[in-house]
N, C-alpha and C positions, 0 to 999 in steps of 0.2 A: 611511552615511558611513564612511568609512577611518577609523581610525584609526593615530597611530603607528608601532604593532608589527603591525599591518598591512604599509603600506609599507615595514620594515625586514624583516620574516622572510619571508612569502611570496617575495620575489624568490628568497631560499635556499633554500625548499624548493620552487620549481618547478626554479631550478639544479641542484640536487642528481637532481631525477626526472630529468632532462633525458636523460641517456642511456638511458632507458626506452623513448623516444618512437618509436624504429624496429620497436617489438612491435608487430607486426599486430593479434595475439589473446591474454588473458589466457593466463599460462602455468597451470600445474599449482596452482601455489601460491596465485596470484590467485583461480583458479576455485573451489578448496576454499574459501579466504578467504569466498568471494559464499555458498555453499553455506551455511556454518557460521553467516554472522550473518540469513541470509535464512529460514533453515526454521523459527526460534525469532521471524521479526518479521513480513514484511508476508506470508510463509506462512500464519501463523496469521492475521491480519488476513483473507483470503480463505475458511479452510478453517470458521472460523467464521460467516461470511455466509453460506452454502449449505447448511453441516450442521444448520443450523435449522431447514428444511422439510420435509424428509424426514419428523421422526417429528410432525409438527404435529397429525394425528389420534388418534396414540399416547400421546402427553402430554396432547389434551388428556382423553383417557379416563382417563389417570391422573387428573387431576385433578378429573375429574366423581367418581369411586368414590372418592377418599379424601374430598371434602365429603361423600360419602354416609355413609361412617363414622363422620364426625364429627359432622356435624347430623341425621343420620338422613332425610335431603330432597334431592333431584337440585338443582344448584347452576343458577342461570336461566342461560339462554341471552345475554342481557347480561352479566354477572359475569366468565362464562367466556370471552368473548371479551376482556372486561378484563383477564384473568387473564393469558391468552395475547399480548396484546398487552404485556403487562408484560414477560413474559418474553422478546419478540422486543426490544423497542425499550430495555428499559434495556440492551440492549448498544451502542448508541450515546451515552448519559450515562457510562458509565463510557469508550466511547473517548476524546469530548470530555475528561474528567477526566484517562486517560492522556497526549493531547495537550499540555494545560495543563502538566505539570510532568515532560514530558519533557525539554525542552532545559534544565532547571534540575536535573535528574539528571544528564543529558550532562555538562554543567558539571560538577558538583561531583562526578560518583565514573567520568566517563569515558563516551567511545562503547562503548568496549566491557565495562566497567563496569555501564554501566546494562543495556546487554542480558542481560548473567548474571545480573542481580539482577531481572529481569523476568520470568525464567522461575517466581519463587515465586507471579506470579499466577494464571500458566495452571496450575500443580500444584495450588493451591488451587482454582481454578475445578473442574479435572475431579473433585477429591476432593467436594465440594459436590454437585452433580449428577449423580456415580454415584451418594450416598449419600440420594439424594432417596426413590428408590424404596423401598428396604427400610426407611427409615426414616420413610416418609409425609408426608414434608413436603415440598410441591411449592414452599415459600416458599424451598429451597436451589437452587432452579432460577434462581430469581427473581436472589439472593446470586451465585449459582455464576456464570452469565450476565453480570453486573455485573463481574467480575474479571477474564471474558475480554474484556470491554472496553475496561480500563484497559489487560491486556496489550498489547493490535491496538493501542493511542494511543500508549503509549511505544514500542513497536516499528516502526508504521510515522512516528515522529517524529523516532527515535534510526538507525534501521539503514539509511534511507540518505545519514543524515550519515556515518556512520562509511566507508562505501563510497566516498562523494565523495570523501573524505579519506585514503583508503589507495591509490585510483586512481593512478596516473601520469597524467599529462594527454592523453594521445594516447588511452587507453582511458578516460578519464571515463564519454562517455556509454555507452559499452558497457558498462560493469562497474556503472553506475549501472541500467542497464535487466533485472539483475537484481530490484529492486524490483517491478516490472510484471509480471516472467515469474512470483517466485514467489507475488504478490498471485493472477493467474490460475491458477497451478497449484494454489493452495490452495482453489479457487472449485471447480477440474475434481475435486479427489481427494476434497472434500467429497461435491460430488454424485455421483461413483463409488462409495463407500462406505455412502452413504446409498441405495442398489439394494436391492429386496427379497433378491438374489442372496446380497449381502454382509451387511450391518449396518441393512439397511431395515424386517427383520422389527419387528412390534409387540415382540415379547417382547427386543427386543434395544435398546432406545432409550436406558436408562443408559450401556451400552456404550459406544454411539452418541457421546454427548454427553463420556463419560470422557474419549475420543481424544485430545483437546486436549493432552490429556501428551505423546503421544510424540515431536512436534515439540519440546516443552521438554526432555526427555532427551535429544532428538538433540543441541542444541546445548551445552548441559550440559558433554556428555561431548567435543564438535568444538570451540568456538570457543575453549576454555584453551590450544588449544596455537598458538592466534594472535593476530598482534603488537595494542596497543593506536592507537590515532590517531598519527601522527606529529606531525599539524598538531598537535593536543591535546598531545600532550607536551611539544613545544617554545613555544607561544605560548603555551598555556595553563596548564601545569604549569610551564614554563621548563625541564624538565628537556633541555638539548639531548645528553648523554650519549646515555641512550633514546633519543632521537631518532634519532642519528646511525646506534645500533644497530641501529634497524627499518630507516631507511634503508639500511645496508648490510650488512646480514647479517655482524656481526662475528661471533668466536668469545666474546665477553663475553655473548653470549644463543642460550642452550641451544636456546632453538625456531629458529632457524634456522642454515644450515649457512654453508658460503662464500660458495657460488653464491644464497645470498639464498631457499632451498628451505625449508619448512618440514621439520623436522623429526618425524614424526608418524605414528603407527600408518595411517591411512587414505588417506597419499599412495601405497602399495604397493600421496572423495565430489562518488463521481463521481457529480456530479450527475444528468443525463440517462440517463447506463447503467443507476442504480441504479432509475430507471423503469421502462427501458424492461423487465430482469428482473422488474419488478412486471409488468406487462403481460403477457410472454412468454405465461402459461398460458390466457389469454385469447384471445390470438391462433391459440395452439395450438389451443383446443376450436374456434374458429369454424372451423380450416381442415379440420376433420372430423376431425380425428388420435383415434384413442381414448385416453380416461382414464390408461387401463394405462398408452399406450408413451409420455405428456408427459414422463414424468422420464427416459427415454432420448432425446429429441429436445434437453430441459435440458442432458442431457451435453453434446450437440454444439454449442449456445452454447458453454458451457465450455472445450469443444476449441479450438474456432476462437477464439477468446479469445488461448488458451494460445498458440497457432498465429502469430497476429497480431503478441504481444510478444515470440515468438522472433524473428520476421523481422524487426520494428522494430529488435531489439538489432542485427541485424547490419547496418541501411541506417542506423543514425544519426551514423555517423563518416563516413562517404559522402557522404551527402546533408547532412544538419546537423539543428540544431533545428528552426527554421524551417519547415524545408519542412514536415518529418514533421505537425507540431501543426498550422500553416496550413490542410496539405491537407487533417489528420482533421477539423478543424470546420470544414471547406467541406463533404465530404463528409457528414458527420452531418447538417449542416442541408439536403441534399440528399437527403438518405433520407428525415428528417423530413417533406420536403413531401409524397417519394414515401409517405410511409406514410399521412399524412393525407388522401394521395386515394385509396391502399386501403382505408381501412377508411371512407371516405365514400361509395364505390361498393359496398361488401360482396356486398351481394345482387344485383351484376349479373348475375354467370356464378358457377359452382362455382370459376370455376380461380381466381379474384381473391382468395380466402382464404390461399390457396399463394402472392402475392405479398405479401401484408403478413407472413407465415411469412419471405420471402425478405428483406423490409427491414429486419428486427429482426437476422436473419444481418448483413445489409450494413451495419447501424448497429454492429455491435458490433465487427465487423472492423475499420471504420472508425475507433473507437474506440480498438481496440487498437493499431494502426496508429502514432497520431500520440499523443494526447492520454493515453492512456494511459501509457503510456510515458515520453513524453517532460519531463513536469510536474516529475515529483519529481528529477529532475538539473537542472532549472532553477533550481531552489532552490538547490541547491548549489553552481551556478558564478554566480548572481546578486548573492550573497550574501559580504561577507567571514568571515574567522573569529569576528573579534566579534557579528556580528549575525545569523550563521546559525543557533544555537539558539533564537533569538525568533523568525527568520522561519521554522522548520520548526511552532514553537510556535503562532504565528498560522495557518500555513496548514493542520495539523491540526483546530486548534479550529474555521476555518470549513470543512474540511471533515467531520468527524461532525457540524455545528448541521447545514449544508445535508443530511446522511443524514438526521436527524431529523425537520428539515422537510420533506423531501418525501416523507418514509415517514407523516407528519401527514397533508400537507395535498393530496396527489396524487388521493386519493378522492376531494376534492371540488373537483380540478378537473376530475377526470372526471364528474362529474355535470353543470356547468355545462356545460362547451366540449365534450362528450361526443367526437365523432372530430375536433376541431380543439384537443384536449388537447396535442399536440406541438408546436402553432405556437410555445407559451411556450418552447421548448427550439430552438427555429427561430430564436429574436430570440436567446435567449442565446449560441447557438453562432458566429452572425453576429458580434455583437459583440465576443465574444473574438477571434475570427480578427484581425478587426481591428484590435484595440487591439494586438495583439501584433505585427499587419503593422509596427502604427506606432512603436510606441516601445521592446519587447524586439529586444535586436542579437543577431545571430547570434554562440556561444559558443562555437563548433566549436574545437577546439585552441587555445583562448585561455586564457592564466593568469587567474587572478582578480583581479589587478591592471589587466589589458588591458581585461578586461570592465566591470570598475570606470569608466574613464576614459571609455569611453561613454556614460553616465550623465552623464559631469560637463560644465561648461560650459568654456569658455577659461578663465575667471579663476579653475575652482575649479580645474581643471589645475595652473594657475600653484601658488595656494594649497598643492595638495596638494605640488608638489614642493618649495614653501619649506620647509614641515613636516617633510620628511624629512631625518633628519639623524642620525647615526653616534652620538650620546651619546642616542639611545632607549631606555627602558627597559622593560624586560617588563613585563607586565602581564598579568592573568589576564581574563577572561570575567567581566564584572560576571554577579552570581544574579539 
């Protein structure tokens, strides 16, 4: 629901972008912008789902030899797998928890704010987790792992509100599809680095797991010399001063120049999916691939990943929301079936392994495509400025429970429905497409007032426009 200072300020500050709207493509400044809050948020969110696999044999030998040290007795074969599953999955307890009290940070110390203040987890994480190994305590894994999760919650909860909110309206979805590119690029560079070539060695798995810092130094050092929220400053802080500032690049603020340029050393930088990468290696060994080359075949998931939410950035101003999300969970539920009669016919022919090999490609593509992509800027233009931090907050928190649920309970649905596992992803996919056919409007180049009104019926219309009225007063973002 609108509120007030809703309908009074938003009109002013799409007015104000309003001579934006002829940019084709983010300039210099926009792009560094995407760059500097992205590589410290839904970056990391990706680059630590992936970097987890790599040394899973190498960890867990560390931790069979230090119980040995300490109990003098090889640790069972249960325990250890407790052990390891602790440390894969409490990274999703601490995202869920980053989620939770991301938008109530946002609030109270800023979008951009909370991101600089986010980086103290990932520096703590990688400090915890280098320091596991020389110091034999594999329970700092366990801690260390837990803080990069909180990190990925407030970052990918805070950083692409802040994107939605600095966008001009014309580049929304573009500069919001950001979030997707570097979610995948963090998925791709994980498993790039985790190669025996690079950082895959046994002896190099502190290393390994340290990394997490240096996307938090990247931004550290890039995102101070850029502006805070607009929307946040003026409806939320009230400060329309700043405001006016970020919007126009006065000479009253040092970081940018006339022309609205930053001024700055460096302008001279899911439910189903998260199965279906469960699966991948499975799919891989049945289609006869050797052991060795599965985590170069993982790359190229990755890539085509990465691939997918390039090209979605550039067709979502084009085409709209709509179509993109539509068509990717038409298609997804349409690999789905394909994939459930590959791996039902498995043992027809040799070459039938090579096609569920090919659907797990097509499902992620697909993925990338629409839903990927397209989700988390929905949020953003869905949403007013008052109830956007709750709805990023809600739709974080469900999505790490559903990571964890189906990192839970996916083994056993593979046991029950053993290759008709996917139909449950079949019904899902189905049904979102078309709740969204039904009642989400297309948000293509629409203020957030416009798209508000959609929503509403004749008489709240009415309503809404009684309410608005020139003696409004500021108000902040209730915590």
């Amino acid at each position: 629901k609108m509120t007030k200072r809703d309908t009074e300020y938003q009109p002013l500050l799409e007015g104000i972008t309003e001579t934006k709207q002829k940019i084709k493509c983010p300039n210099t400044s926009l792009l560094l912008a995407i760059c500097a809050a992205c590589i410290g948020g839904t970056f990391q969110y990706g680059y630590n789902i992936s970097i987890i696999n790599s040394p899973t044999k190498s960890v867990q030998n560390f931790i069979n030899q230090t119980w040995l040290e300490r109990y003098e007795e090889n640790i069972s074969e249960q325990y250890l797998t407790l052990l390891w599953s602790s440390i894969v999955s409490i990274f999703t307890i601490g995202g869920f928890i980053g989620a939770t009290i991301g938008g109530t940070l946002a609030i109270k110390f800023g979008r951009k704010g909370t991101l600089m203040m986010n980086n103290a987890f990932a520096l703590l994480a990688a400090l915890l987790m280098g320091l596991s190994y020389p110091t034999g305590l594999f329970e700092l894994l366990i801690i260390g792992r837990f803080f990069t999760g909180v990190n990925a919650g407030i970052g990918i909860c805070v950083q692409p509100l802040y994107l939605g909110e600095i966008a001009p309206r014309a580049l929304r979805g573009a500069m919001a599809m950001g979030t997707s590119i570097f979610i995948t690029g963090g998925i791709l560079t994980g498993q790039v680095i985790g190669l025996n070539e690079l950082l895959g060695k046994e002896e190099y798995w502190p290393i390994l797991l340290s990394t997490t810092c240096i996307p938090a130094f990247l931004q550290l050092l890039i995102l101070p010399w850029f502006p805070e929220s607009p929307r946040y400053l003026l409806i939320d802080r009230g400060d329309d001063v700043g405001c006016g500032t970020v919007l126009h690049g006065t000479q009253n603020d040092s970081t940018w120049n006339q022309k609205g340029q930053p001024k700055n050393p460096f302008e001279s930088l899911f439910l189903s999916e998260c199965t279906i990468y469960f699966y991948t290696d499975y799919v891989f060994e049945e289609a006869g691939i050797p052991e060795v080359n599965i985590p170069y075949v993982t790359v190229g998931t990755g890539a085509c990943e990465c691939l997918t939410a390039l090209t979605c950035g550039m067709l979502i101003e084009s085409l709209g929301r709509k179509v993109l999300i539509i068509g990717g969970y038409t298609l997804m539920a349409f690999w789905c079936i394909c994939f459930t009669l590959t791996l039902t016919f498995q043992g027809a022919g040799p070459w039938i392994p090579y096609l569920s090999m090919g659907c797990v490609f097509a499902f992620i593509l697909s993925f990338g495509m629409g839903p990927g992509g397209v989700t988390n800027i929905l949020i953003t233009e869905l949403f007013t400025q008052t109830t956007r931090p709750a709805a990023y907050m809600i739709g974080g928190s469900v999505n790490w429970l559903s990571f964890f649920f189906i990192g839970m309970a996916f083994p056993f649905i593979v046991t029950k429905l053993q290759q008709y596992c996917f139909l449950v992803f079949l019904v899902v996919c189905v049904l979102v497409a078309v709740y969204i056919f039904l009642v989400v409007p297309e948000t293509k180049n629409k203020t957030f007032l416009e798209i508000q009104t959609e929503f509403q019926s004749g008489e709240k219309r009415k309503a809404s426009k009684a309410d608005h009225s020139p003696s409004t007063t500021l108000l902040s973002t209730p915590l």
